[in-house]
N, C-alpha and C positions, 0 to 999 in steps of 0.2 A: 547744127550750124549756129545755134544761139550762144554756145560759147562764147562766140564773136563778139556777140552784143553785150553779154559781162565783161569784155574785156575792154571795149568800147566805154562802156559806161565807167567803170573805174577807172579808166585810165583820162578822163575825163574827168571825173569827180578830183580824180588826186592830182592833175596837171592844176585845176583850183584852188585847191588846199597849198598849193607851193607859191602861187602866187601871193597867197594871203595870211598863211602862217607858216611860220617855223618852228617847225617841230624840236625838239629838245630828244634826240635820238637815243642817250643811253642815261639819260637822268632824268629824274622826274620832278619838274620842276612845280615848289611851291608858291601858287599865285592864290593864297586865300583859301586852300581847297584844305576842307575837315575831313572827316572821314567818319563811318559810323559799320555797318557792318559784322556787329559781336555776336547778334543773334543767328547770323547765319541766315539771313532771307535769300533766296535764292531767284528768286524774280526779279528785282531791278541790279544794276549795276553802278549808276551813278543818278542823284536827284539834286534837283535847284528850286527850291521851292516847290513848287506844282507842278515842277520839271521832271520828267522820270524817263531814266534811260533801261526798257528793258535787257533782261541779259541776251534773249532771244538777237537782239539788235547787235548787240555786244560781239556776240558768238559771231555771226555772219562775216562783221566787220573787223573780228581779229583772223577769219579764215582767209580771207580776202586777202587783208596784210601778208598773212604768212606761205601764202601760194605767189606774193609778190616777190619777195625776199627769197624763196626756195628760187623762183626764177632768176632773180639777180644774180644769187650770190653760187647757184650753179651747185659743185661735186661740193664746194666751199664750206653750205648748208648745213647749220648743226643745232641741236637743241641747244647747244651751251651758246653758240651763236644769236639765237634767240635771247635768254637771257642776259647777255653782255650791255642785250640793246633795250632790253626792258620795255618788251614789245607789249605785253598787255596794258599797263599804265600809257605807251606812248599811243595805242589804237583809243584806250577809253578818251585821252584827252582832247583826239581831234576829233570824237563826237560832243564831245561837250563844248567846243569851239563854235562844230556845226547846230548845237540848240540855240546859244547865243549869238550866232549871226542870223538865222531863221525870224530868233525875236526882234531884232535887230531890223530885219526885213520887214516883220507884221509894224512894227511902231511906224516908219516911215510910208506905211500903207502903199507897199509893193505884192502883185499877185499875177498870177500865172494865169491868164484863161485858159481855157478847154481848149481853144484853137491853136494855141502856144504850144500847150502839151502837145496834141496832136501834128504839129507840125515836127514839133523834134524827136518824138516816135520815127516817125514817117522816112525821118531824114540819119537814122541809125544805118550807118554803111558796110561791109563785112570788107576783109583782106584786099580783095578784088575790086573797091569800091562800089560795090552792088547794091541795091535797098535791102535792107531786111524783112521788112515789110510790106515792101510792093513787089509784083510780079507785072511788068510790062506796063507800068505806073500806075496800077491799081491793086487797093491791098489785098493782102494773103486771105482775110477774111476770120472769122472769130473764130475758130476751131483751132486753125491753124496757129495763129498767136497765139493762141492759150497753149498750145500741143507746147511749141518752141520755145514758151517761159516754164513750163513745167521741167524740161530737159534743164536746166539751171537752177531749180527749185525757188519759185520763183512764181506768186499768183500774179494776173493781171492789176488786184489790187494793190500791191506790195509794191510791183515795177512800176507802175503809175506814180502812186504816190514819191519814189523814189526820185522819180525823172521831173516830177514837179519840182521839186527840193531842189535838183540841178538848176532848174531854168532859173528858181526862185535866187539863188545863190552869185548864179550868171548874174542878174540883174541888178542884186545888190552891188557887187563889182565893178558895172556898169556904172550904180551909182555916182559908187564915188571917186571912181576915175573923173565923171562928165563934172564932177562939184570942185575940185583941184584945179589950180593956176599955175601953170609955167612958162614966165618970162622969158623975153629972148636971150636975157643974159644967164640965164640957168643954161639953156640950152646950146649958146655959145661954148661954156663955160665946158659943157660935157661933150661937145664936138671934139675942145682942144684936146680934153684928155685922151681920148682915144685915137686923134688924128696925127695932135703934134709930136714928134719923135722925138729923140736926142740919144746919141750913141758915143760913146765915151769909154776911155781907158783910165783904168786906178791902179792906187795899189793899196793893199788893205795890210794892217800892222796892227797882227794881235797885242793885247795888251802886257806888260811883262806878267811873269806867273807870280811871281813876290816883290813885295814892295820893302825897300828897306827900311827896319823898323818897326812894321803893318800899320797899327792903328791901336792910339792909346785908348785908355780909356776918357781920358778929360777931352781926348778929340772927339769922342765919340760922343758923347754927352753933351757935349757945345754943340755939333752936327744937329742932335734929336731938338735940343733948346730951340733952333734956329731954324728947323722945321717941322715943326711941330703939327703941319697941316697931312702929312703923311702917315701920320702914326695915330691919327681919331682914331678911334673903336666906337662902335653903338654899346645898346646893355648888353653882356654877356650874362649867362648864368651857369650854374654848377649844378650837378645832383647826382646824387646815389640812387642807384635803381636793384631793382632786385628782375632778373633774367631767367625766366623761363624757356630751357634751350631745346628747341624742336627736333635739334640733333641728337639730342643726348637719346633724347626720348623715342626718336626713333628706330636706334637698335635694339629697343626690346617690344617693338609693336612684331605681330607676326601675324602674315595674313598666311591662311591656308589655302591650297590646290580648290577648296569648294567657294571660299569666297573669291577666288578670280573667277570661278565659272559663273557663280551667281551675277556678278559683274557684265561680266562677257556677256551674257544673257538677257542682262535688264539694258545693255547698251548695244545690241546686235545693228541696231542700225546706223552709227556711227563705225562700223568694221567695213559697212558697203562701199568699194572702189568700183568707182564705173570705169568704163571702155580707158586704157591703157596705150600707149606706144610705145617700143623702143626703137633707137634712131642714130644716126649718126649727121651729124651733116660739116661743111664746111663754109668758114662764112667769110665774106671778102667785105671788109668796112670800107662805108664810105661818104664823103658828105657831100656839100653842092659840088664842091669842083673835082671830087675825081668818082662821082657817081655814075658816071658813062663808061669809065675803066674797069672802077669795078664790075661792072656786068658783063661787059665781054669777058673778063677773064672768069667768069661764074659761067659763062653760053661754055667757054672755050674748055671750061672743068667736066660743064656736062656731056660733050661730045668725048672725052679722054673715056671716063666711066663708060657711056655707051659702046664703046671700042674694046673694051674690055680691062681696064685701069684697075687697079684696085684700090679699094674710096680710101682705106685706115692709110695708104701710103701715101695719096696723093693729100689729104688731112693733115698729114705732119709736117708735107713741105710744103703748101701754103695757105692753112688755114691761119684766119688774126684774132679765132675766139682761142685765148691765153688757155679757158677752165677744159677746153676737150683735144688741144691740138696733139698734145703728148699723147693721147687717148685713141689717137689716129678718128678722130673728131665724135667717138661716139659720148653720148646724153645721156644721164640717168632715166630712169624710166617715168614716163608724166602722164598726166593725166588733161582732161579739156579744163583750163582755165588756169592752167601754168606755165604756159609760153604764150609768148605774144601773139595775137591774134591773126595776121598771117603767118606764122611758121605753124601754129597750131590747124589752120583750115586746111594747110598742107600735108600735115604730116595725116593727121586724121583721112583725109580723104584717098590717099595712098594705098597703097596693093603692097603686101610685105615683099621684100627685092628691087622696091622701083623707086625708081631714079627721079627725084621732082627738084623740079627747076630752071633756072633761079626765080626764088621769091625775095623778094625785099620788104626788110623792114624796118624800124629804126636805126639799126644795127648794122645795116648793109646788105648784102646781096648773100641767099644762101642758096646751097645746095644741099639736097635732103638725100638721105637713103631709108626707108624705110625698113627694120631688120622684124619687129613681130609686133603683133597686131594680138594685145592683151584683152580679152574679153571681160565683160562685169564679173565682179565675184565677193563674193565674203573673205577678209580674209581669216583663216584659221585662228583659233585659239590658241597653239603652238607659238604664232607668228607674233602674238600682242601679246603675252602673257605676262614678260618679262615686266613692260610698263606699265600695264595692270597692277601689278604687285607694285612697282615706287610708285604709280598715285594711291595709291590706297594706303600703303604704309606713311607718303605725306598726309595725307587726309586725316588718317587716324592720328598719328603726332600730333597734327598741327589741334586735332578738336581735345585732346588728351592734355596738349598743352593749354588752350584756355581754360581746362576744368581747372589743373593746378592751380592756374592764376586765378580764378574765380575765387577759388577755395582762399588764397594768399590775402586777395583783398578783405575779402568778410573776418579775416582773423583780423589785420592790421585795421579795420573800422572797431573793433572793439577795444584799439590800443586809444586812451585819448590824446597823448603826442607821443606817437613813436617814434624812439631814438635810434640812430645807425646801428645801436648794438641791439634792437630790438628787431631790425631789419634783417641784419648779418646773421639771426641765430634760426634767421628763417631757410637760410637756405641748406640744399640739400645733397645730392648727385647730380638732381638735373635743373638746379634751381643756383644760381650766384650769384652775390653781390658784388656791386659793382660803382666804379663812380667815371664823372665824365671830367672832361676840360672843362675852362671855362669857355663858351660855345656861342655864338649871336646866331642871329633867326637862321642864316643862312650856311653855318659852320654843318658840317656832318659829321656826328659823333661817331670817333674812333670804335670799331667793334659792332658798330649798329649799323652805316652804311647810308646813303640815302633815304630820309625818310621826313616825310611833309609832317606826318600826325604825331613822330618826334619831337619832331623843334614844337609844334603848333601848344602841344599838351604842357611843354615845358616852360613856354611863356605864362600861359595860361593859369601856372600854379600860382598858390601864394604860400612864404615861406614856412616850410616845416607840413607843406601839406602832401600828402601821399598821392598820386594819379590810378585810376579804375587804370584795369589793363590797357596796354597800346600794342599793335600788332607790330612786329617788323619781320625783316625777312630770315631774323635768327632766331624768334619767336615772340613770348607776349612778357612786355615790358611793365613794371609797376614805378614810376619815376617820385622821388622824393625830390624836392628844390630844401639847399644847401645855402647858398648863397648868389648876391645880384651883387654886380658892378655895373656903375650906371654910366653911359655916355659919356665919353670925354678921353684926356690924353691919357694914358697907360704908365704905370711908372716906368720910370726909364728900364730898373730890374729886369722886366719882364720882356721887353722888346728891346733890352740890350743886343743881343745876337743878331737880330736885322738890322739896326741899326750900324753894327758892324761890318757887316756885309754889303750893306749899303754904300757905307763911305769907301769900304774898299772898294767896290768896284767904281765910285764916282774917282777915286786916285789912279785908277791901274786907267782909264781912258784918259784921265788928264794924263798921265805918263806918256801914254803913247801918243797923245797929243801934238806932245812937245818934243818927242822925239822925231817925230813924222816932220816938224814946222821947221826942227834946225837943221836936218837932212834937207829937204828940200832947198832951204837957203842956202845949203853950202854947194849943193851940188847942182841946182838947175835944169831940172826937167826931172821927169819920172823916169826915168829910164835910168839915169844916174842913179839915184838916189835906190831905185832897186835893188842894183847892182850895188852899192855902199851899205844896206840893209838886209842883203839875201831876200830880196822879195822877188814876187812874180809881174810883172804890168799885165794882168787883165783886159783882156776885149770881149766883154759878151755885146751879145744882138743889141740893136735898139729896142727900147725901151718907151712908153708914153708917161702923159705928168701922172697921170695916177700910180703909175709903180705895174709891178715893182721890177726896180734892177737885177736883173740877173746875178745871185751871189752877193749883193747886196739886201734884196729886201724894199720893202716900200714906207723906206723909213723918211719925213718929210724934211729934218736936214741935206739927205741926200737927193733928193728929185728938184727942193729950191735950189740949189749948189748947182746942180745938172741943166736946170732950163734957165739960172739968173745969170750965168754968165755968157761971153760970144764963143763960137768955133774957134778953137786953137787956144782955148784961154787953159790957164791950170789956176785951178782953185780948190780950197780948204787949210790942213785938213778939217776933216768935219768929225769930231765924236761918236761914237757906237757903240757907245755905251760897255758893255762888257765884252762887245767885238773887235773892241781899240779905237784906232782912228783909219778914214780911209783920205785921200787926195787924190781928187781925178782931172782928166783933161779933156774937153770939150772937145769931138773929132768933128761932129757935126750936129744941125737940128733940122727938122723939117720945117719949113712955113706953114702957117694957118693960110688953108686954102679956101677963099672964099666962094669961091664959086659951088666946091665939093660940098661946101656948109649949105649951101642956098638950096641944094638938090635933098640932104638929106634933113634938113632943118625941122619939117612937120614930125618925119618919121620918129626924129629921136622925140620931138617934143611929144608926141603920143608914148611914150615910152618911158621918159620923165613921170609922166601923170601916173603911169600905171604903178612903178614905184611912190610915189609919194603916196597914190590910195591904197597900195600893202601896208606902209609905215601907217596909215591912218587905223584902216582895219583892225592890225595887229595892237594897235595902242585902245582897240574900242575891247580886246577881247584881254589885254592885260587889265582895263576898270575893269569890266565885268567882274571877272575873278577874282579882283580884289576885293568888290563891294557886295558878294553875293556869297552865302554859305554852300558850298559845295558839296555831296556827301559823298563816299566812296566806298561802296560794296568790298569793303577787302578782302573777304570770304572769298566770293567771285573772282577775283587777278590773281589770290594764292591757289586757286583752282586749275588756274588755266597755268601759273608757271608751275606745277605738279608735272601738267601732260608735256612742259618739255624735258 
């Protein structure tokens, strides 16, 4: 039953984390963070001075993530899917997030008593909203909490300390929601946008596809003269690297049938799957207002099946989960702590052939079938074999590839200024030279791909000096610095082609501009002028002042245009840049309803504060990371993206 309460808890911990940060889902963004990791320590993951993230911590919290994602993204779910999104860097970051708010919490001398803990223990609810730990309001008792955190692997010390962190974290949040001001005109101001409407017909006039003439070059160059604030650059810099490719190297590493067993052997307990379901079910979405429908039409699903229905048919025709409907609703096979924690209390609890439900969850209203009921087990050696052999044959590349480079650098420290040809005659099969753009902190170099200790090493050089190896995800990098351009406007040369492009498209919207402004005049309403233009007059929904228009977009031309004029009015057109020009007609607006503001007035303004203390939070954990040296186990994340 304790499933429950991991999924309670995480899903808790991580509705906090959304509040407070934004994560950076398939890139990994450099805020300050070094990296270190060459000797291959295998015990920490990430440290901040005195700050040490074990991997033990690591591990838990990247299984977590990816039991969360398995669940989201459904049949969808793939190892390459994993990587796309660069899960192990995106899991290490939001624990380094959570050290720095922690510290964050100790400075402001915020603490969690024993009765606090114990109270939010106490108050952990399962599916049903039951206690967890009370039986008839008094607790389970020590045996039994201990029995129910073991089934999650999971000591009493671990879960404590955990839950502390929670509460500790709550109250940081707390903080600094209670330390924020929001005026009545903020709040006003965000009533309007959500309240006041305005609903309007246009018509939209692509821009011509050629312009007669295009774009000389002396226009062009008068354009960059004349704005010259567009075309800044910070330093960029250049370098020759010599490439150590993990790939090359890995088709001649060969792991044999003895060492997957030895493998298999030495990790037998990461093959154990515990307790199993396969399932099918049907799910009727739903939210506040048609939450009462859905469920009678789930009561009304369940009497059909008990009558004798059949689930996979009746799954086709009204199930609204997208990932199993074609599937006549069946689920890949799961295990405790991969579905939400009531569809999981349900399915578990289940007798194979029976019928449960409706259960609700965030998702809406399900009905369950329960088809077999998977008992623990190992799985074979047969079954894991295959990725066995690719993490080991990455393993071995990837530590084959630092010896290369180890050995590269110690030759090129005996060079006392090695030249590019002295570089170039280093390489090999699996070794290339190579050279980059010119690149600023935050450019990703062509062929290397995202990478913090990239750019970090690159600045770092001084010129003509060689870099110790740098890991990335195509293997281990030796970077030589080439040359710096410093801060300032770029020759025109060089950013002739934007510039180009630029002025074209700032002509091809003035074109349609002016084509849209003398139609209109000749013609006299939009409807005309459509019809004189081959256009369409547009009616999407109403719209509020925040955007965005329907097919338009929530571009701030167009929403002043929409709520500065009165009903019936026609105005623009208005520019769009590379979309042409639009000109619309005011059909109607809504009034600022004062009374409706007076009712919800606290509510938003509690909700104001809570944004403004994410903005705050998040702005406390970009200093951090910039003013703190970060280190980052890269042995460890090239480990874990092996096992996808």
């Amino acid at each position: 039953m304790l499933t429950t309460l991991r999924q309670n808890f995480h899903n808790l911990k991580w509705i906090l984390w959304a509040v407070i940060i934004v994560f950076v889902l398939f890139v990994f963004v450099d805020w300050g963070m070094g990296s270190a990791g060459r000797g291959g320590d295998p015990t920490w993951a990430a440290r901040m001075g005195s700050t040490t993230i074990p991997v033990a911590e690591f591990q838990r919290e990247y299984r977590d993530a990816e039991d969360r994602y398995r669940q989201l993204y459904g049949k969808n779910f793939s190892p390459e899917l994993l990587k796309m999104m660069n899960l192990p860097d995106q899991v290490l970051n939001g624990l380094i997030d959570r050290r720095i708010l922690r510290e964050e919490a100790d400075r402001l001398k915020l603490q969690v008593t024993d009765a606090e803990l114990t109270a939010k223990i106490l108050a952990f609810k399962d599916g049903q909203g039951r206690p967890l730990f009370l039986r008839d309001g008094i607790f389970v008792g020590e045996a039994a909490y201990k029995r129910m955190l073991a089934s999650i692997g999971r000591t009493p010390e671990a879960f404590e300390a955990e839950t502390r962190d929670q509460v500790l974290l709550e109250k940081l949040n707390r903080f600094y929601t209670e330390s924020v001001f929001v005026g009545d005109a903020e709040v006003e101001e965000d009533f309007a946008s959500r309240n006041v409407k305005a609903r309007i017909e246009y018509v939209l006039l692509p821009p011509p596809a050629a312009l007669p003439g295009g774009v000389t070059d002396a226009e062009a160059e008068a354009y960059f003269k004349g704005n010259p604030a567009g075309y800044l650059q910070g330093e960029k810099r250049k370098a020759k690297y010599l490439l150590v490719e993990t790939g090359k190297i890995r088709a001649s590493i060969q792991v044999t049938d003895a060492d997957i067993q030895k493998d298999y052997n030495a990790n037998a307990d990461s093959y154990r799957k515990g307790e199993q379901v396969k399932a099918r079910h049907i799910l009727y979405r739903s939210d506040a207002a048609t939450d009462a429908a859905a469920r009678a039409k789930a009561e009304a699903a369940v009497k059909k099946l008990k009558a004798g229905a059949d689930f996979a048919t009746l799954a086709k025709a009204e199930s609204d989960d997208p990932g199993s409907k074609a599937n006549g609703g069946e689920l890949p096979v799961f295990g405790r702590g991969q579905m939400v924690k009531e569809f999981e209390d349900a399915a578990f609890a289940a007798e194979p052939n029976q019928i449960v439900g409706p259960v609700k969850s965030a998702f809406g209203w399900h009905v369950i079938r329960v088809e077999e009921k998977i008992p623990p087990r190992v799985q074979p050696l047969f079954e894991v074999a295959p990725a066995i052999r690719a993490r080991l044959q990455e393993s071995r590349a990837a530590e084959e590839a630092k010896r290369v480079a180890r050995d590269l650098s110690d030759r090129i420290a005996k060079i006392s200024r090695p030249s590019d040809d002295d570089l170039r005659k280093l390489a090999t099969g699996v070794v290339t030279f190579n050279e980059t753009e010119y690149l600023s902190r935050s450019d990703v170099a062509a062929g290397i791909g995202p990478n913090p200790e990239f750019s970090s090493v690159l600045f770092a050089l001084k010129p003509g000096e060689v870099s110790p190896p740098v890991s990335t995800s195509r293997g281990e990098v030796l970077l030589k610095l080439v040359d710096t351009r410093k801060p300032g406007l770029p020759p025109f040369a060089e950013v002739k082609a934007r510039v180009v492009a630029d002025l074209t498209k700032k002509k091809q919207e003035e074109a349609a501009v002016l084509t849209l402004k003398q139609a209109l005049a000749k013609d006299g309403s939009l409807e005309a002028t459509a019809k004189d233009l081959k256009l369409t007059v547009e009616k999407p929904e109403a719209f509020g002042k925040a955007g965005p228009v329907p097919g338009l977009g929530a571009q701030k031309a167009v929403l002043d245009a929409a709520f500065g004029g009165n009903a019936g009015e026609t105005v623009g057109p208005v520019g769009l840049g590379e979309r042409g020009a639009v000109a619309l007609r005011i059909v109607e607006k809504t009034p600022f309803d004062k009374a409706a503001f007076e009712v919800q007035k606290e509510r938003l303004r509690e909700s104001l504060r809570t944004q403004k203390a994410s903005r705050l939070m998040q702005a406390l954990l970009q200093q951090q990371r910039a003013e703190r040296k970060i280190e980052i186990n890269r042995e460890v994340l090239r480990r874990f993206d092996a096992r996808t």
